[in-house]
Structure formats: C-alpha cells, structure tokens
C-alpha positions as CSV (number, residue, x, y, z in Angstrom):
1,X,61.1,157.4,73.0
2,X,64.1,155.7,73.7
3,X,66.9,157.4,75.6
4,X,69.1,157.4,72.3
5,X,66.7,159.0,70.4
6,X,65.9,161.5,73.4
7,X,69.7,162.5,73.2
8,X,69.8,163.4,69.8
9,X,66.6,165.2,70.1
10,X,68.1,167.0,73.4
11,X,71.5,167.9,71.2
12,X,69.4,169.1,67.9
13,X,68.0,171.5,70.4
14,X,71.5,173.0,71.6
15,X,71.2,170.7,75.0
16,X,74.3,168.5,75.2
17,X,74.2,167.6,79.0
18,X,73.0,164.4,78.3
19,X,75.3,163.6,75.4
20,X,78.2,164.4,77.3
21,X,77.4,162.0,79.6
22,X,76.0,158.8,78.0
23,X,77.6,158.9,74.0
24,X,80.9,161.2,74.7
25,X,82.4,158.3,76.7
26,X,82.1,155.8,73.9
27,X,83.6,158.2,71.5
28,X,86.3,159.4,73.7
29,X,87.4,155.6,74.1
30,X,87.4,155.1,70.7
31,X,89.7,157.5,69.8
32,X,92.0,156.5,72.7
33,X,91.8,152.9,71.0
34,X,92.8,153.7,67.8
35,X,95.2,156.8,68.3
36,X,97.4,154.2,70.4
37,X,99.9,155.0,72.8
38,X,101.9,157.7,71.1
39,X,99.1,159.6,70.5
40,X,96.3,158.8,72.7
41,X,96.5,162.2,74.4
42,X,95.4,164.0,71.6
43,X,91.9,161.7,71.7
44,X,89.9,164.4,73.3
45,X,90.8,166.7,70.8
46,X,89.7,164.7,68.0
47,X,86.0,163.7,69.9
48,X,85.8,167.3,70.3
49,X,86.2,168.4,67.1
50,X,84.4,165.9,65.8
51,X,81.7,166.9,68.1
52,X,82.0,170.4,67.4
53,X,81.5,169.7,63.5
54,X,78.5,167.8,64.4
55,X,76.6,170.7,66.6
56,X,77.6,173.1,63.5
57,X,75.4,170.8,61.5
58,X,73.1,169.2,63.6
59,X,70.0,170.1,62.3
60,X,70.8,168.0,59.0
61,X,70.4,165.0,60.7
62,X,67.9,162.6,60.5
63,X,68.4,160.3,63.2
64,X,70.8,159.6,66.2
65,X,72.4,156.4,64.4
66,X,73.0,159.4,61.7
67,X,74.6,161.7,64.3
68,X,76.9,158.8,65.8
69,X,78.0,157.5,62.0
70,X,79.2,161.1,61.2
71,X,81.0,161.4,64.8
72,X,82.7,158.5,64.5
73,X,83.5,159.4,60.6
74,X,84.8,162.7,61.9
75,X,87.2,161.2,64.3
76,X,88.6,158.7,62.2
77,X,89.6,160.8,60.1
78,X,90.8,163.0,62.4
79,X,93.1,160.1,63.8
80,X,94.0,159.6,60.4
81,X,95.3,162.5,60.3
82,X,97.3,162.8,63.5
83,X,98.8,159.0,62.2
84,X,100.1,160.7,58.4
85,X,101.3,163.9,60.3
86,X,103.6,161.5,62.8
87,X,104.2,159.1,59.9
88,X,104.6,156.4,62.6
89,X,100.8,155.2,62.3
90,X,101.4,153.4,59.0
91,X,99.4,150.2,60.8
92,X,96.6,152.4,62.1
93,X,96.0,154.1,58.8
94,X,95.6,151.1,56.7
95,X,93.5,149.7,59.3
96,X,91.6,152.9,59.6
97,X,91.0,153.1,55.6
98,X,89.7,149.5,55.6
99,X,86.2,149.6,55.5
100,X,84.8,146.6,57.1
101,X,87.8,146.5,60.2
102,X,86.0,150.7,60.8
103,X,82.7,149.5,60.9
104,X,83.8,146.4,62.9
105,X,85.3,148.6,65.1
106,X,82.7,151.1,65.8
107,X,80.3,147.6,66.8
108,X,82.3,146.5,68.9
109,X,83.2,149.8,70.7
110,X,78.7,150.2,70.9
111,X,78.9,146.7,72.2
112,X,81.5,147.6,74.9
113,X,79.5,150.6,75.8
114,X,76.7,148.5,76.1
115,X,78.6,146.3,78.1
116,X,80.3,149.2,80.6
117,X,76.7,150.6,81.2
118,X,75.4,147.2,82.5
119,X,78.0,146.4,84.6
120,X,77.8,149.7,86.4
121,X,74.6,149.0,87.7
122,X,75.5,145.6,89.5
123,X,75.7,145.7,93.4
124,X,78.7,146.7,94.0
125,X,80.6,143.4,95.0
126,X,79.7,142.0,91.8
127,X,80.5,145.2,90.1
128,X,84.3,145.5,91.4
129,X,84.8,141.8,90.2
130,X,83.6,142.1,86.7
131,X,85.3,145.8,86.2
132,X,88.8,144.5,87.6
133,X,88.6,141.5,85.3
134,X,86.5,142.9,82.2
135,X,88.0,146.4,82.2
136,X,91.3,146.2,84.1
137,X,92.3,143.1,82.4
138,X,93.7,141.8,86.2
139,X,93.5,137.7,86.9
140,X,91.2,136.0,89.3
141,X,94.4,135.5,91.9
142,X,95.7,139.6,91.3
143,X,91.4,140.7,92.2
144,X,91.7,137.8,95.1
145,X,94.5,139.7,96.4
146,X,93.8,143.0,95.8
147,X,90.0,142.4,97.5
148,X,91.4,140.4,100.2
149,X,88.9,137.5,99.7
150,X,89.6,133.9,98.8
151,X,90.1,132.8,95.0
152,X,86.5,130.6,95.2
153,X,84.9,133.7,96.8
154,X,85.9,136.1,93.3
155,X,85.2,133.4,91.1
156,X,81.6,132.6,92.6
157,X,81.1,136.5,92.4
158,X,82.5,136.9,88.8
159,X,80.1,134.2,87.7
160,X,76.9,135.6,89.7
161,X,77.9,139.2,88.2
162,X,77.4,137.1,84.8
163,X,74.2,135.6,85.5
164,X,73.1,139.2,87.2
165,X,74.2,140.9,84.1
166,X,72.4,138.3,81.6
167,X,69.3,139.0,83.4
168,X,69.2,142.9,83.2
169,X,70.1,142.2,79.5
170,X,67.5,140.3,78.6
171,X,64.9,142.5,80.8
172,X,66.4,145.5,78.1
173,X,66.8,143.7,75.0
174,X,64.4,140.5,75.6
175,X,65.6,136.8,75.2
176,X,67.5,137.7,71.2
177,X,70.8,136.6,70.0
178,X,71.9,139.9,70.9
179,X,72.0,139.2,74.3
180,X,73.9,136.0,73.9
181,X,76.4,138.1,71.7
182,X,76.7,140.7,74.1
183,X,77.5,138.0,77.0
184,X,80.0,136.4,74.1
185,X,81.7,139.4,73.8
186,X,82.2,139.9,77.7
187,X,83.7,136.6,77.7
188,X,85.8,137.0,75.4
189,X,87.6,140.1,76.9
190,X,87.2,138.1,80.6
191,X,89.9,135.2,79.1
C-alpha cells in the first residue's frame, strides 16, 4: 500500500496524525500562494475548513486522489471567497475560476511537495544549499556568504545535491519522464 493511500485509509478511520503531517503542508502552502499577501494569514483557516468539510464526509470517498481534489476544491473556493469579500483579488479570482491555470496549479504545488520531501532527506550540506537556493530564492554569492564557504564550494554542493536528489528520484519513481520533469521543475525555480 503506498503511503498515500495509507493516509487516506488512516483519515477515513478518524486518524489524522499522519495527514497532518505529510498532505496538510502542501495544502497550507497552497492557500498561502494563491491568497497573496493581503490575505495569506487567513490560509490556515481556509485548509481547515476545507479539511474539516472533508472529515464530515469522508467516508464518501473513494480514493485519496478523491480526498485531495475535494480539499483543494474546498479551498479554492474558499479563497475565492475571501478575494470577492476584499474586492481587491479581482486577478486571483479570474485566475482561480479558470479551469486549466487550477488544475495547473494544484500539479505544480504536488510537484513542489514532491520536490520539498526529497530535498529534506539530503545530507545536510547538500540540503542547506538546495533549500537556500530552491526555497529561499537566495543567489549562489548571498548562500556563499551566509555559509561562509567559497562560491566554487556552494556551486559543487548545489550541483551534487542535484545528482543526489536525481538518484533518490529515480530509486522512488524509476528511470520515467517524471523524474526528468520533476528535476525540470527544480531548475526552473533554482534560476
């Protein structure tokens, strides 16, 4: 059984431990995404509503890709919402209501889930690099001088936490073109 499907069994059953830990972080970041600025301190109110709603009526679902396409139905709509309330979302709500850009956007926020649980099981050297570049957005000088290590000695760890991370990957997911868009994603975010 895969751990996914060992979740949802878990929270059909009333045991939410491991939801909370492995699914409610991808959700709460999603909401913080789309809520923006203005309103991103209201995003764990939406995730737990939305996760409320789901408990209510968890035992008519099917699957866990079931459970996580009504929690992330519930939120966006409950970050539309909070954008009609403030009137000053008019760009999130159009985005929101598109079809294609919400499913887009729940892929890529798996993917980056994906992506964050990898990385945190690197050696830690390698894992500081990739999380200051990759998830703090800082440049290969700002990491040099916030480590205290040369600008050769970051780069050769950034791209050994690559080939690290490319491995566990494909040990997980096997040699598929979803590795190599996983890694294409990370790249993209590392520019």
């Amino acid at each position: 059984m895969s751990p996914e499907n060992k979740i949802f069994e878990d929270f059909c059953k009333s045991r939410v431990d491991s939801f909370y830990e492995v699914i409610y972080p991808g959700l709460l970041l999603y909401a913080i995404r789309w809520l923006g600025k203005e309103h991103s301190f209201l995003a764990e109110d939406c995730v737990q509503n939305a996760v409320f709603n789901a408990w209510e009526r968890r035992n008519n679902f099917s699957s866990a890709s079931a459970l996580k396409s009504y929690l992330y139905t519930c939120i966006k709509n409950n970050i539309i919402d909070i954008h009609r309330k403030s009137k000053s979302g008019n760009k999130y709500i159009s985005s929101l209501d598109d079809q294609l850009v919400f499913t887009n956007s729940i892929i890529e926020q798996e993917t980056l889930n994906i992506l964050f649980k990898a990385i945190s099981t690197l050696p830690d050297k390698y894992r500081v690099v990739l999380e200051m570049n990759f998830i703090e957005g800082l440049k290969i000088k700002e990491i040099s001088n916030a480590l205290n290590l040369s600008e050769s000695t970051i780069e050769k760890r950034k791209y050994k936490a690559l080939d690290l991370l490319r491995d566990k990957l494909t040990k997980i997911y096997g040699d598929t073109i979803y590795v190599t868009i996983l890694m294409l994603a990370l790249l993209n975010r590392l520019r």
